[in-house]
KELOPA-937784 format. One record per atom (N, C-alpha, C, CB): atom name; residue in three letters; residue number from 1; x, y, z. Coordinates in Angstrom, 1 decimal, always signed. Glycine has a CB too. Layout:
% residues N
  atom  rest   nr      xx      yy      zz
    CA   ALA  NUM       X       Y       Z
...
END
This chain:
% residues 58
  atom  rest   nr      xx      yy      zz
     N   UNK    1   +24.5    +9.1   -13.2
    CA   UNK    1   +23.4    +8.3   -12.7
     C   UNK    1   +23.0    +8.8   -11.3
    CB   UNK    1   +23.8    +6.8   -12.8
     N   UNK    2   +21.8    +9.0   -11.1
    CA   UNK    2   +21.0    +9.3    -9.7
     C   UNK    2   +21.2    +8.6    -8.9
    CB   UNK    2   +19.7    +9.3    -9.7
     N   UNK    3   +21.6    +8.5    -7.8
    CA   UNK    3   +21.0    +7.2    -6.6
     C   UNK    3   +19.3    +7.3    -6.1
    CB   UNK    3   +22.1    +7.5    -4.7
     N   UNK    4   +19.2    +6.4    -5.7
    CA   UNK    4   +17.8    +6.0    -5.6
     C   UNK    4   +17.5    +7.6    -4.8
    CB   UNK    4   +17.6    +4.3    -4.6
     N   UNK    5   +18.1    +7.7    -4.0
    CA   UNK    5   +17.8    +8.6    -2.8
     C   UNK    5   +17.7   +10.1    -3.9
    CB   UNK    5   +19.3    +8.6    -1.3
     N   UNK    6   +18.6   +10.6    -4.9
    CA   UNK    6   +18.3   +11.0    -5.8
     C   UNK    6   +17.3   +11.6    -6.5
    CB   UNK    6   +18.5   +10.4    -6.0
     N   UNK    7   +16.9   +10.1    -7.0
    CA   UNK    7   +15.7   +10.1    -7.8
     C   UNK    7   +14.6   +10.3    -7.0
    CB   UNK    7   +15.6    +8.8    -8.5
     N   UNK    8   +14.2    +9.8    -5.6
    CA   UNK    8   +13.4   +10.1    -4.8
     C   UNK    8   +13.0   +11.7    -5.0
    CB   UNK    8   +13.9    +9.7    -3.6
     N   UNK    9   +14.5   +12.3    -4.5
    CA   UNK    9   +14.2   +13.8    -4.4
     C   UNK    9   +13.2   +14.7    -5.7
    CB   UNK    9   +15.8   +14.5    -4.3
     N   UNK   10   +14.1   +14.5    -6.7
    CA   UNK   10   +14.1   +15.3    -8.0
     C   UNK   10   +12.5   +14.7    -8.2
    CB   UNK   10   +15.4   +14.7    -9.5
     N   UNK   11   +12.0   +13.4    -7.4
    CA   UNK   11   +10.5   +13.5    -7.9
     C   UNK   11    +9.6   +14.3    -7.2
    CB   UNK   11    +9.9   +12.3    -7.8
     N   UNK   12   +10.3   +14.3    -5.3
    CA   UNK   12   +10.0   +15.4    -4.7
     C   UNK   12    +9.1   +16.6    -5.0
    CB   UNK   12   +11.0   +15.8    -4.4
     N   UNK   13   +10.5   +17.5    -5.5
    CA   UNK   13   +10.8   +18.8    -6.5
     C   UNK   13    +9.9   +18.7    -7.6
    CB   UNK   13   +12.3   +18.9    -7.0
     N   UNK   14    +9.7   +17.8    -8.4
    CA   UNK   14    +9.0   +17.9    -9.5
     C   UNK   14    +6.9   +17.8    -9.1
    CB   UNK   14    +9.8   +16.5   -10.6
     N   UNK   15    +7.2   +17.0    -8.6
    CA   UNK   15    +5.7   +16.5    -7.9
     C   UNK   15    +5.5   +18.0    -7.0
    CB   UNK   15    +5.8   +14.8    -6.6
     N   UNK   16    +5.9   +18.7    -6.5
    CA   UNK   16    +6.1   +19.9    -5.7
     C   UNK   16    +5.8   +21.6    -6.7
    CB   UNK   16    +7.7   +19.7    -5.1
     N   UNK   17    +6.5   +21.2    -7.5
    CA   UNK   17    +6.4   +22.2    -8.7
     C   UNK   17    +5.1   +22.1    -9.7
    CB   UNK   17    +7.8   +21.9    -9.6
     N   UNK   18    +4.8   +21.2    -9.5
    CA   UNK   18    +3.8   +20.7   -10.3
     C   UNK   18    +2.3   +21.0    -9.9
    CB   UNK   18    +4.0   +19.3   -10.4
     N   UNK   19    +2.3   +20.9    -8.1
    CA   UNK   19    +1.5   +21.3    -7.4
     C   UNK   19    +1.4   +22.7    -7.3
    CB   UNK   19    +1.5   +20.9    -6.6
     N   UNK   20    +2.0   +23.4    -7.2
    CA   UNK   20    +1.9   +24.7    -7.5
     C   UNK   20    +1.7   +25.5    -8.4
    CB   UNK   20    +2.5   +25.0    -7.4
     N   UNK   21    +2.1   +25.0    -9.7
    CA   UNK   21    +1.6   +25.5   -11.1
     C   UNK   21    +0.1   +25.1   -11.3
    CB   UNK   21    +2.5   +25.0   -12.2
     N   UNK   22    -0.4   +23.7   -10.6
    CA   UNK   22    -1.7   +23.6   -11.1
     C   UNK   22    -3.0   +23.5    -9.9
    CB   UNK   22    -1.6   +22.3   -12.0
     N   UNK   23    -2.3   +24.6    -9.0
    CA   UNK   23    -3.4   +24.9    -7.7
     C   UNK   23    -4.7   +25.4    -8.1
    CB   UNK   23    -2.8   +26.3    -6.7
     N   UNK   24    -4.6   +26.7    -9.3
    CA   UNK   24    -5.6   +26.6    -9.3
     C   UNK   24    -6.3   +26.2   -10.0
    CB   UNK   24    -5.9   +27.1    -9.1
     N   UNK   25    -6.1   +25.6   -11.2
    CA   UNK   25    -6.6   +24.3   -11.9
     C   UNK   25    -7.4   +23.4   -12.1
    CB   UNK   25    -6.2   +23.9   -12.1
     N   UNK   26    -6.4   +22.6   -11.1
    CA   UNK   26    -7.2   +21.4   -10.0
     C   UNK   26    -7.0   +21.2    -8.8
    CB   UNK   26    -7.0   +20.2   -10.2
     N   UNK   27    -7.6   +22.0    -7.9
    CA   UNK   27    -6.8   +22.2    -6.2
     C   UNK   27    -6.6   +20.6    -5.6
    CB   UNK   27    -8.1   +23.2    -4.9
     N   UNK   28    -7.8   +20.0    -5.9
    CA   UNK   28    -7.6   +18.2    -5.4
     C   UNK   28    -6.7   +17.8    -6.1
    CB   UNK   28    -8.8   +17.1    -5.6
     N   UNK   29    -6.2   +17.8    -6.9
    CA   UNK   29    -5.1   +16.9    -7.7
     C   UNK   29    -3.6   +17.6    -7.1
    CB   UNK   29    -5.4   +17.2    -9.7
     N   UNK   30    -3.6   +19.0    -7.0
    CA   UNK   30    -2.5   +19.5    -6.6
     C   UNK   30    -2.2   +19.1    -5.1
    CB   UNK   30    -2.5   +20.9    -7.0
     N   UNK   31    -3.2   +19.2    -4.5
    CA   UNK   31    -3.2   +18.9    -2.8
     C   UNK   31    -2.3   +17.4    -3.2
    CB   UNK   31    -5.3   +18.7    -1.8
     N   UNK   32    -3.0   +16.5    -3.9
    CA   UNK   32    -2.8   +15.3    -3.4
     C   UNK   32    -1.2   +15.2    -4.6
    CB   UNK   32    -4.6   +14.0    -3.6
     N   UNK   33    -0.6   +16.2    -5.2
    CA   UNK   33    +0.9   +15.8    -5.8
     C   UNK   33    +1.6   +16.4    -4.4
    CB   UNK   33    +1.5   +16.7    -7.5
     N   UNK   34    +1.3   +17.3    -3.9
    CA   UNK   34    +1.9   +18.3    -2.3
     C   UNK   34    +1.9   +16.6    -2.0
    CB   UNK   34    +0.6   +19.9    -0.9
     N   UNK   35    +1.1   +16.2    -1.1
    CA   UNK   35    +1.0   +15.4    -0.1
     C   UNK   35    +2.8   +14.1    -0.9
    CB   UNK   35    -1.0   +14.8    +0.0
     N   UNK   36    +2.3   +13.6    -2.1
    CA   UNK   36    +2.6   +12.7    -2.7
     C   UNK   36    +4.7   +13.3    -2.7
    CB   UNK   36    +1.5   +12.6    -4.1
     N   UNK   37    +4.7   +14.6    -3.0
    CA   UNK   37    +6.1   +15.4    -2.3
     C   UNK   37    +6.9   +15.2    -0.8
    CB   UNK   37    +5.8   +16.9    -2.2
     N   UNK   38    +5.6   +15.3    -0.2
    CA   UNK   38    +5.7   +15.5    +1.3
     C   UNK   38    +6.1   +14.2    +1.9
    CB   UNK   38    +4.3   +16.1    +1.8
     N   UNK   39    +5.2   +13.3    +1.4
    CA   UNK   39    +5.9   +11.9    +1.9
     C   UNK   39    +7.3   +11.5    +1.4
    CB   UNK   39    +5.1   +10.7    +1.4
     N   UNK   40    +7.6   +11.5    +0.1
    CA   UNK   40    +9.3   +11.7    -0.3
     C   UNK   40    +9.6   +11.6    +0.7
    CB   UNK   40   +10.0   +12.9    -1.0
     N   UNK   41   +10.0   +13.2    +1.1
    CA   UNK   41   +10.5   +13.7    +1.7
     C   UNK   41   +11.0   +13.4    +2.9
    CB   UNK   41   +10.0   +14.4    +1.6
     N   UNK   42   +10.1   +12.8    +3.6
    CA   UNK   42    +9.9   +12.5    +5.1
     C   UNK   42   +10.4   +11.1    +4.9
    CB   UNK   42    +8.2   +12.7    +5.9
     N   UNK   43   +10.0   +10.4    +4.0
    CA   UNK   43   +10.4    +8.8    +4.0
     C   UNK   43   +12.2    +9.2    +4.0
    CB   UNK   43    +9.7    +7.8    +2.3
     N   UNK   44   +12.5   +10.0    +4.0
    CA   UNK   44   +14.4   +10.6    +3.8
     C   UNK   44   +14.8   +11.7    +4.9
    CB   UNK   44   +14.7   +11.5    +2.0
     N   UNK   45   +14.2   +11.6    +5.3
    CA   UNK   45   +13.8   +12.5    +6.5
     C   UNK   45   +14.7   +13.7    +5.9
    CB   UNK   45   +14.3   +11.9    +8.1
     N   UNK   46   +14.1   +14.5    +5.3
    CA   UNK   46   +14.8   +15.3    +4.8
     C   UNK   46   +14.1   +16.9    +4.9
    CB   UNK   46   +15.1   +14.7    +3.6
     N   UNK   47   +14.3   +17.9    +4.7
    CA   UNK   47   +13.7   +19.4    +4.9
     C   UNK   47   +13.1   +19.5    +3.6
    CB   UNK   47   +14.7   +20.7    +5.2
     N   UNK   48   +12.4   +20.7    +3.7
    CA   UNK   48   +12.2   +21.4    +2.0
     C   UNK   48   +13.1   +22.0    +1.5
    CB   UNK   48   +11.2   +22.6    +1.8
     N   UNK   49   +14.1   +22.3    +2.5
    CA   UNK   49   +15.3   +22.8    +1.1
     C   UNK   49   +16.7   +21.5    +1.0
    CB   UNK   49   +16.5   +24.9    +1.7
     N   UNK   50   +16.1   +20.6    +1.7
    CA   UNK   50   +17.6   +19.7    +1.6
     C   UNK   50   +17.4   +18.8    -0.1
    CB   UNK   50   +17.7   +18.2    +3.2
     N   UNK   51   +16.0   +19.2    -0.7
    CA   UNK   51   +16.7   +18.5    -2.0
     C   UNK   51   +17.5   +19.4    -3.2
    CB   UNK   51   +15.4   +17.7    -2.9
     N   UNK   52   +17.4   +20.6    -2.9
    CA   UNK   52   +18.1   +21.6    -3.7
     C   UNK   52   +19.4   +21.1    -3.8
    CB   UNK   52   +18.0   +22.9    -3.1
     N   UNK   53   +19.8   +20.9    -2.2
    CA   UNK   53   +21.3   +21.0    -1.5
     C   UNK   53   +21.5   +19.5    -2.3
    CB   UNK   53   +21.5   +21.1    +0.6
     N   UNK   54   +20.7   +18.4    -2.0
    CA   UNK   54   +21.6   +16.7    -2.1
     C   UNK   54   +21.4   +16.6    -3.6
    CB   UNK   54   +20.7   +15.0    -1.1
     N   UNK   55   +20.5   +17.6    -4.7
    CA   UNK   55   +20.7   +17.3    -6.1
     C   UNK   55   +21.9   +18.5    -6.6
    CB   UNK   55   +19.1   +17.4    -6.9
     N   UNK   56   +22.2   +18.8    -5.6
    CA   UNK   56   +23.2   +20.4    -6.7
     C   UNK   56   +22.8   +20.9    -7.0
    CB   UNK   56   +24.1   +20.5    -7.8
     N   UNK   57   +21.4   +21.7    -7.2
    CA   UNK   57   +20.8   +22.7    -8.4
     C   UNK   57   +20.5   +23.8    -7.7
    CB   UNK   57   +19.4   +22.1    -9.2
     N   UNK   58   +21.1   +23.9    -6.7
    CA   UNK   58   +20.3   +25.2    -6.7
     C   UNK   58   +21.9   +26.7    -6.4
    CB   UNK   58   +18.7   +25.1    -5.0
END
């Protein structure tokens, strides 16, 4: 089971991945999943590589 802090991340990462695969697709939609990553992130005060590290996957 995830902890909240967790689940935050992996949505991070997924919302992140997601923006990248669909840049050029839909650049407004991808900007605004980045941004929607980016806050995660910061609400945990955390880096771009600290959800690799706090989920084990990488």
């Amino acid at each position: 089971m995830l902890t909240e802090r967790q689940g935050d991340l992996l949505v991070a990462v997924t919302l992140t991945e997601f923006s990248v695969h669909y840049e050029s697709a839909d650049p407004e939609l991808a900007e605004q999943a980045w941004q929607l990553a980016a806050d995660r992130l910061v609400d945990h005060d955390v880096e771009p590589a600290g959800p690799v590290d706090t989920l084990e996957i990488g």
